[in-house]
N, C-alpha and C positions, 0 to 999 in steps of 0.2 A: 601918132597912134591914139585911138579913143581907148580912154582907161578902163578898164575893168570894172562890172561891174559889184558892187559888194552884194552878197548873197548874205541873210540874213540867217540864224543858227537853226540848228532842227530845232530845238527846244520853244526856238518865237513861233516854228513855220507850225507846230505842231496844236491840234486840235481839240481845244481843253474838254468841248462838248461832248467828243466823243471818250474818251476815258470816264468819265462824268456818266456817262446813259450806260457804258458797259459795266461800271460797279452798279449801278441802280438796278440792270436788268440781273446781275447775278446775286444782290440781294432777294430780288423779286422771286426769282424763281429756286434760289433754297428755301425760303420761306413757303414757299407756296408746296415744296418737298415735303416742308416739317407736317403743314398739316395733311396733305396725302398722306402720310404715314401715320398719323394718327399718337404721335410721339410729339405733343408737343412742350415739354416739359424734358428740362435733368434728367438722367439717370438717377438717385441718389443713392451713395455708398450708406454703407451700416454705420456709421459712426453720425447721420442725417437722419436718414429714414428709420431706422434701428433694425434692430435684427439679433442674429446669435454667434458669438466668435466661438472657437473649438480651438483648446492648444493641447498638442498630442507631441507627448514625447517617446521618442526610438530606443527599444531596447533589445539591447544582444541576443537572438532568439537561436537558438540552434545553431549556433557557428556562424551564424549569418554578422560580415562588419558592418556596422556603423561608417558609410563612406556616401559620396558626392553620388555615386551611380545609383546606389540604394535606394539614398533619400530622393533622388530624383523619380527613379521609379515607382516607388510611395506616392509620391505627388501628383505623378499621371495618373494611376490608379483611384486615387481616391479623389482626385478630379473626375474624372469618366463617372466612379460610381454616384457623385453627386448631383452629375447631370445629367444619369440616368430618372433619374426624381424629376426631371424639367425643371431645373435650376439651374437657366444660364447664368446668373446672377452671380452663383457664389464661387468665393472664390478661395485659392487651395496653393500655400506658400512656403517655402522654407523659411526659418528664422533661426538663425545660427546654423552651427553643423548637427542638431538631433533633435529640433522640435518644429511641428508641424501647424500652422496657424489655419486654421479653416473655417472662414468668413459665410454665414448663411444671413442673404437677407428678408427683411420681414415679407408677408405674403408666403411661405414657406413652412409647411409641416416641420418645424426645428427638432421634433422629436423624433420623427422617424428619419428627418436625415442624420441628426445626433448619432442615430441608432444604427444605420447604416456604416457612416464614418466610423464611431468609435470600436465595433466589429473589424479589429484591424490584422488579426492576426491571421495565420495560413488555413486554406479550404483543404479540408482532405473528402475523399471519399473510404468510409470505413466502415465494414462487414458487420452486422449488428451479431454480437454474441447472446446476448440476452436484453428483457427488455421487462419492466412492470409498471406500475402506478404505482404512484409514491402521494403522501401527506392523506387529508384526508379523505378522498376519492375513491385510497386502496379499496376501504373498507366498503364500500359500496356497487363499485366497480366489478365487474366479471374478470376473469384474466383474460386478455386479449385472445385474440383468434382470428384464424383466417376462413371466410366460408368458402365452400365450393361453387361457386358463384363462375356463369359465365363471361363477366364483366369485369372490366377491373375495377375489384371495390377499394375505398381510401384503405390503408392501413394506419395501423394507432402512431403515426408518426407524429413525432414531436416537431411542429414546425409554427413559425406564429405565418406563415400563409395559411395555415391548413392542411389536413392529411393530403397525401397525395397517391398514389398508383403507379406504376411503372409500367406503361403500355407499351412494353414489349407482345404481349399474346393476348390471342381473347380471353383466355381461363389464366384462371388464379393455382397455387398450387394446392396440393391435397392440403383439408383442415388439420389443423394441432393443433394441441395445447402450447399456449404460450412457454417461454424456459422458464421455471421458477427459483426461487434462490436458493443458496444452500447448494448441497449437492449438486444438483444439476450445473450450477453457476459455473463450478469448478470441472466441469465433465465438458462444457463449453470451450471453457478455455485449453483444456489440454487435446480439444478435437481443432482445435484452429490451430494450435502448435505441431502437430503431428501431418507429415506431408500426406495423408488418405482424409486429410480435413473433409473435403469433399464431399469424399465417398462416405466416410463412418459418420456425419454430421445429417444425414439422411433419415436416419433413425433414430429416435430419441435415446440417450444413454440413459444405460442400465444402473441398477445403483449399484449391483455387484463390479459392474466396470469401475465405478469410481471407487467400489470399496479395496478393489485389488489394487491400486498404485495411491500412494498415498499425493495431494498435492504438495507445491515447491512455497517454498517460503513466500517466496512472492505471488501464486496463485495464491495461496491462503489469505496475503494481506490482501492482495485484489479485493479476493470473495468477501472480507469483513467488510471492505471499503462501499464495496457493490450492498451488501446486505443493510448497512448502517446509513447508506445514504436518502436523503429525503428532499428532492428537488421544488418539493412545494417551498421548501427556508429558501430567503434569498445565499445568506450566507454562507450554506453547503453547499448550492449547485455554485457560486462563483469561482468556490474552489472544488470543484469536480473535475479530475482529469487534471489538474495544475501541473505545470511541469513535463507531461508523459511526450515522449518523444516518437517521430511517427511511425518507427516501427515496433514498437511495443503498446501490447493492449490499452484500454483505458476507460475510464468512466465519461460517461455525458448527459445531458439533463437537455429536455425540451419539452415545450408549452404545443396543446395540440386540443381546441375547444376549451379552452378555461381549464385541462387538466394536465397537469406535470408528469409527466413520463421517465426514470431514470434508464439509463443505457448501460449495457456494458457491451464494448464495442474493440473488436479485433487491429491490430496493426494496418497501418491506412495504404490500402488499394491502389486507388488515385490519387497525383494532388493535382489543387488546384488550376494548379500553372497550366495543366495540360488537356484545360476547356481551353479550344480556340473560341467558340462563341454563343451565347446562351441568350431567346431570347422568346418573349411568352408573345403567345399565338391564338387566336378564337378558331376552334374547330367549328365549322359551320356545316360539316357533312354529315358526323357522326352524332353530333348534337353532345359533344364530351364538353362542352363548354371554354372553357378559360384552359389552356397547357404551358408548359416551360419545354421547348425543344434546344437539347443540347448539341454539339458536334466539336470532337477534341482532334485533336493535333494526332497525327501518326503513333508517337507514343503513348500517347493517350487511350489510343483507340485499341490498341491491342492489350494494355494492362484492363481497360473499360471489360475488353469482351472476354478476358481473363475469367477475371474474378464475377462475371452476372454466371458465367457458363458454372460454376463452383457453385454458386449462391442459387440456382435454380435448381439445384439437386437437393436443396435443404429445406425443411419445414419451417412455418410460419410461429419465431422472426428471425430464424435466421436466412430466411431466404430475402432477408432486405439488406441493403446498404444506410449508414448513415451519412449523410452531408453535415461534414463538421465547421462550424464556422467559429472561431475564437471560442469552442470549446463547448459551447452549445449546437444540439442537432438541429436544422434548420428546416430536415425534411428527412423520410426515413422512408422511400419507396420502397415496395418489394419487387421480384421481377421471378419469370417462370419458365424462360428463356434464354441462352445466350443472345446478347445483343452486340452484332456485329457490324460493321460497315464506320464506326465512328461515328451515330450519331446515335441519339436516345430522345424521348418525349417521355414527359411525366405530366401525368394526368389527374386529375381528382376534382374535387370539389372548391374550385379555386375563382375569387373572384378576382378583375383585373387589376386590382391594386395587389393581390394578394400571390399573382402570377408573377407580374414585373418587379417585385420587392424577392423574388426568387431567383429570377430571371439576374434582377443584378446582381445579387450575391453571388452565383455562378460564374459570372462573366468580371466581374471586378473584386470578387476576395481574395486572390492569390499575392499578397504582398512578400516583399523581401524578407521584412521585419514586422516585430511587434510593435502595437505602440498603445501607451501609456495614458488614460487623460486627464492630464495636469488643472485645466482651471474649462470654466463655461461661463464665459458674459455675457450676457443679455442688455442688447441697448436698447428701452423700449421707443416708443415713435415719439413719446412725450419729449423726450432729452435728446432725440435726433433735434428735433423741431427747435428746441431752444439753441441748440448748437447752430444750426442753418441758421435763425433768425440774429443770432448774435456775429455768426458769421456777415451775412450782409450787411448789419449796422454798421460793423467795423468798415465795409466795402462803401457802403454809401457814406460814412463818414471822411475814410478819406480822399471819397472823389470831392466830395465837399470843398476840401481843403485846398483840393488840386486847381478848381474852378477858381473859388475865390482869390487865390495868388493870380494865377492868369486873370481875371477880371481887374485886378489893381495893378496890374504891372504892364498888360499887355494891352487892356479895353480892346477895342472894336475889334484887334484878331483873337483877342476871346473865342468873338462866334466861330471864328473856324476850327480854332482848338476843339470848342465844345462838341460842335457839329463831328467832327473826326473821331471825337470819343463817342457819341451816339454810335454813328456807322460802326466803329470798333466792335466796340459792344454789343451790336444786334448779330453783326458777323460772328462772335463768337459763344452766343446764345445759339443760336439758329444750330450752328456747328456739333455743339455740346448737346445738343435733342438729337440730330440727327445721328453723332458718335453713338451714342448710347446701345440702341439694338445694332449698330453695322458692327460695331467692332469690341461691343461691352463697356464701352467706358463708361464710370459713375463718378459721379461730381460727388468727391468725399470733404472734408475741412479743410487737409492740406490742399486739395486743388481751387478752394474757394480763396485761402490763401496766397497759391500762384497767380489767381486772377485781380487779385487784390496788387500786388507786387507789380502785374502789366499795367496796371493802371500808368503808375512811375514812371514805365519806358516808352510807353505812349505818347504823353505828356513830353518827353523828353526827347522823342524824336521832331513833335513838332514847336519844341523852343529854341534848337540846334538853326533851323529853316527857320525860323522866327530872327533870330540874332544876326547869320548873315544877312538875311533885309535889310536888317539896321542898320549893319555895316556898310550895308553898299552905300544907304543914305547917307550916311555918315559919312561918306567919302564924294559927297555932291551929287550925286547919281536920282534920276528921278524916279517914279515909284517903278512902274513897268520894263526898263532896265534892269534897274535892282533886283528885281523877283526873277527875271532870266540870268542874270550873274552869278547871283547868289544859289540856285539850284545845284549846279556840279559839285561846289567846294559841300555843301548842308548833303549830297546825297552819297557822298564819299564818307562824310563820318555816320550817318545814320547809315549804311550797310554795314560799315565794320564793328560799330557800336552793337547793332543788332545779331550779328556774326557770332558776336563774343558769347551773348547772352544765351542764343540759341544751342550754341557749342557747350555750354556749360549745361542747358536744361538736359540737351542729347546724354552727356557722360553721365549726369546725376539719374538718369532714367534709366542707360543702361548697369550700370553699377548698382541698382539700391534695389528694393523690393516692397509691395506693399502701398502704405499709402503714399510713403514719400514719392513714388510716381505718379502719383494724381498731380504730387504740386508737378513736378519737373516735365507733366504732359500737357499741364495748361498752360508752363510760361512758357515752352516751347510752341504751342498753338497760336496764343497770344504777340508771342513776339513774329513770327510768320504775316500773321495779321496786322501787324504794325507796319512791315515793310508794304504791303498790299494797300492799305488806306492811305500810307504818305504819299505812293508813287502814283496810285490812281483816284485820291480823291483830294487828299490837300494838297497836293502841285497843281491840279490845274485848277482847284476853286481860288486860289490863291492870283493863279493867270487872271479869270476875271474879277473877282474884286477890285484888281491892278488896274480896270478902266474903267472901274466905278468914282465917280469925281468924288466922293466920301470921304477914299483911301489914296487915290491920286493928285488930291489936292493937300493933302499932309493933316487933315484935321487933326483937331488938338486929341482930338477924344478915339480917333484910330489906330491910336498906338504907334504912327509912323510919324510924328509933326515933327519937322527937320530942326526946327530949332529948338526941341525940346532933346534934342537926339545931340545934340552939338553940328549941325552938319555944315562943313567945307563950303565955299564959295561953287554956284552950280559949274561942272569940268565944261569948257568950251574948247571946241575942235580949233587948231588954227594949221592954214593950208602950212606946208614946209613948202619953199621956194622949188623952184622946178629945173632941175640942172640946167646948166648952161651947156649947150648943144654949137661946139665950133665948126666954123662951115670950113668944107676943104675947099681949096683953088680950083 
């Protein structure tokens, strides 16, 4: 019988060229991605680039707890309302069980989204009982009024978008005298308490009305509160309304053309919660300009058409509602109409910054809770810059380190070490531009850190495949055996090695919050990218150096010289005798 012949392993038969050309072309063409995209550069997080951190903490608002579902919902919300600004960037975290960390990076109005975020308590929609000019404005000022105007004109709304309109009708309602304080204030309030609110808020109260029932301790304190208040002080209007719960009356202050407007404003209508969605609009027919069009939820919609149907029966202001946002008015339409169907448009003199800064407050002020803000850091770009630049020293220092060991230990398989950490390295440059706008990633310190840390496992997967080489020469074997021998045992422990690492960055990524995931997403990216450059770039550059005479003849200076290595006498095949085959009779 002719023997068998021996078939040589997949790993000899196997074609080092082509693994070789297929990372080249998929470096080629992410690269060739990064600059299509015009992203050719990091993301840089705030604590790089610099920017504005926000820590906001949760406090017990109205019965509402302090729990995981709350603060969750805190966190979507005031995510949304931040990227309603076009700030994909920033980002929006829990930190413990009651404080809220909100990350703004630079390029970023910090003030207005400050202003946004820190606005964190609940929207109501609430009936204006009375309304004046306050600080020194009063004195100059007309008292408010509504003309008979076919249009809808602004009303003296307190809003820092701008007055606004409730274009519900073409007409406005009949002119009035603004409520004045004093009497009146208190004739206000007991017409919104009395179920013909309505109806008897129609006509202006009498003084003999107010003179025949005397007001209630708490109207009284109201009306002092309402009369002594003066929204132009910071320090009065912060605490305007403190405290008041949403079904009891309450004071509010808001800003409407450089002039501070005080409110006294009835038990709140609507809340928040019950915009399904708000969102400003260019009227391009009517030539109304810049709108905010509302549309609320089923319950919504019938308390909405409620209370306009109530409020369009009453003189101008109390034919307006206020939008209350963390206790300031935001905007103070009137309306002259029931508005029914669930949906509303408020209109006025609104530019587009001044629509969509309305527009979100509508759509994202209904929070669970209150909240609190505790600290505002500011990183400027200066001390990003020094942080990034000292980051990579340290990066470039200890690839430094890494090199020079492999150069004195390893020589000529240096180059392929080195060369492998190139490739590495561009792979994951290229990667970290592209992550950037796909999925938001920002290269903050701790992730400059994780890549710092890959360097290590890098390195250390190709000194793992380094060492068995040795061994095989060390065991007589010549270079080109060796490097196919040694491959299964070297890629058995570089997976599991890399396994562990990976597994580890997964848990710490999924478990932590912040930046510690930057590091725990780059040594996971990094180490990914390690198993990819061993398996398709130093196994098979490694194939051919192996019949490069340099490396195949053991130079002293290749790092494989057999008798620098200790190696064995070379193994020689010797035939085994070949059975003895007895002949039968």
């Amino acid at each position: 019988m002719a023997a068998p012949k021996r078939g040589r392993s997949a790993s000899a038969q196997s074609k080092p060229g082509r693994a070789l050309a297929l990372i080249l072309i998929a470096i080629v063409a992410l690269t060739g991605g990064m600059f299509l995209s015009g992203h050719t550069t990091p993301r840089l997080g705030i604590d790089l680039a610099g920017g504005t951190s926000i820590t906001l903490e949760a406090k017990a608002d109205q019965g509402s707890a302090i729990n995981k579902a709350n603060m969750d919902t805190a966190v979507e919300i005031m995510n949304r309302r931040v990227n309603g600004l076009g700030v994909s960037e920033a980002e929006v975290q829990t930190q413990g069980d009651r404080n809220i960390i909100v990350n703004i990076p630079k390029g970023t109005n910090s003030k207005e989204a400050r202003d946004q975020v820190g606005t964190t308590a609940k929207l109501y929609f609430r009936p204006v009982l009375a309304q004046d000019v306050t600080g020194s404005a009063a004195a100059t000022s007309p008292s408010p009024s509504a003309s008979g105007s076919s249009t809808a004109s602004p009303s003296p709304s307190a809003s820092k978008s701008g007055s606004t309109g409730e274009k519900a009708t073409s007409s406005s309602s009949p002119s009035a005298s603004a409520t004045s304080q004093g009497r009146a204030v208190t004739d206000a309030l007991k017409a919104d308490s009395t179920p013909s609110a309505s109806a008897s808020a129609s006509s202006p109260a009498s003084p003999s009305a107010s003179a025949s029932t005397a007001p209630s301790a708490a109207e009284a304190k109201l009306q002092a509160q309402y009369t002594a208040l003066d929204c132009s002080k910071k320090a009065q209007r912060t605490t305007a309304g403190e405290g008041a719960k949403p079904g009891e009356p309450t004071l509010g202050c808001g800003e409407s053309s450089g002039v501070w407007y005080k409110y006294l404003l009835g038990p709140a209508a609507v809340d928040g919660t019950e915009v399904k969605k708000a969102q400003a609009v260019f009227d391009t027919q009517t030539a109304a300009g810049w709108q905010v069009t509302m549309t609320f939820n089923s319950k919504g919609a019938k308390k909405f058409a409620d209370i306009t149907g109530q409020l369009a029966k009453n003189t101008q202001p109390q034919n307006e509602f206020g939008i209350v946002l963390d206790g300031e008015v935001v905007s103070s339409p009137y309306v002259s109409s029931s508005i029914t169907g669930g949906s509303a448009q408020i209109s006025g003199s609104f530019t587009q910054d001044e629509a969509q800064n309305l527009a979100n407050m509508l759509s994202y002020g209904a929070l669970p809770l209150s909240f609190q803000e505790q600290s505002v850091t500011t990183v400027t770009a200066a001390l990003g810059g020094d942080q990034l630049h000292a980051g990579l020293l340290a990066g470039a220092i200890g690839l430094l380190l890494v090199v020079i060991y492999l150069v004195a230990y390893y020589r000529g398989l240096s180059l392929v070490a080195m060369a492998s950490l190139l490739v590495s390295g561009i792979l994951t440059y290229v990667l970290m531009a592209l992550l950037g706008p796909a999925i938001g990633f920002a290269l903050n310190l701790p992730a400059v850190c994780g890549a710092i840390v890959a360097i290590g496992i890098t390195a250390d997967s190709f000194i793992v495949y380094f060492e068995r080489i040795r061994d095989e020469i060390r065991e007589g074997r010549s270079l080109r055996p060796a490097v196919e021998r040694a491959w299964p045992r070297a890629r058995r422990t570089i997976l599991v090695s890399d396994f562990v690492s990976f597994l580890a960055a997964a848990v710490l990524f999924i478990v932590t919050v912040g930046k510690v995931q930057g590091f725990a997403f780059t040594l996971g990216l990094t180490t990914v990218l390690d198993v990819v450059v061993v398996f398709f770039f130093t196994k098979p550059l490694m194939t051919l150096l192996a019949r490069r005479k340099f490396f195949a003849s053991g130079s002293k200076w290749s790092g494989l010289d057999p008798k620098s290595l200790g190696a064995k006498p070379p193994l020689r095949r010797t035939r085994r005798p070949a059975p003895a085959h007895t002949k039968e009779a």
